[in-house]
C-alpha positions in Angstrom: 14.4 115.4 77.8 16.5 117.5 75.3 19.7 115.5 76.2 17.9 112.3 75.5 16.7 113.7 72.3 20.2 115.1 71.4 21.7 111.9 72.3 19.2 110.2 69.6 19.8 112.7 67.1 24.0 112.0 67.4 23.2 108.3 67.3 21.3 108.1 64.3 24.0 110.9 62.8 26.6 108.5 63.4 24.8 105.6 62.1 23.9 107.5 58.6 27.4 108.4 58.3 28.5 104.6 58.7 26.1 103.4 56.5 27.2 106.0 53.6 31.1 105.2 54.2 30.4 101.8 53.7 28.4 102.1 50.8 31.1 104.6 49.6 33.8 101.8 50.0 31.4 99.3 48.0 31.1 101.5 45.6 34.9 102.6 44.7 35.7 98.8 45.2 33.3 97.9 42.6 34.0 100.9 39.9 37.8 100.7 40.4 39.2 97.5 40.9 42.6 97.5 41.9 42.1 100.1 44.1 42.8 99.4 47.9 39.8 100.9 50.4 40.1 101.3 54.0 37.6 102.5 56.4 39.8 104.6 59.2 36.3 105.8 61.2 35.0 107.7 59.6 36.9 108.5 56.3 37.6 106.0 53.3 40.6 105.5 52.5 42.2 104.7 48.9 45.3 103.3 48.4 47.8 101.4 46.1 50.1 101.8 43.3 49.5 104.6 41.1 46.2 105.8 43.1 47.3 109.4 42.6 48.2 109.2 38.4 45.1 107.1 37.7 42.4 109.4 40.3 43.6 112.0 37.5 42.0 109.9 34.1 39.7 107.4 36.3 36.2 109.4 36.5 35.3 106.9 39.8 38.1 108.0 41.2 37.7 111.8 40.2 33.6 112.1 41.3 33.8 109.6 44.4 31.1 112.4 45.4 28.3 111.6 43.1 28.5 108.0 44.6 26.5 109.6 47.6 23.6 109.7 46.0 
């Protein structure tokens, strides 16, 4: 019974963590155009030219953690 439950428990973990990366990658598409986004499992991924200078004055790029909300 406890390995069922556990294997429940992982299964919704994994779907909540799915559903936020793709919301994630919505949202960064959406407030910074321009930007490349990649889902590599479980991480987004930003890419493109000048990702790195503009993260710096971009605040969607800077707080990408208050899109979690």
């Amino acid at each position: 019974m406890m390995a069922r439950l556990t294997g429940r428990g992982r299964k919704a973990g994994a779907r909540a963590v799915d559903r936020k990366a793709r919301e994630i990658a919505a949202a960064v598409r959406e407030a910074a155009p321009g930007v490349r986004v990649a889902r590599e499992g479980d991480d987004v991924v930003l890419s493109g030219r000048g990702v790195w200078r503009r993260r710096l004055g971009d605040p969607a790029l800077r707080w990408i953690g208050g899109m979690l909300r």
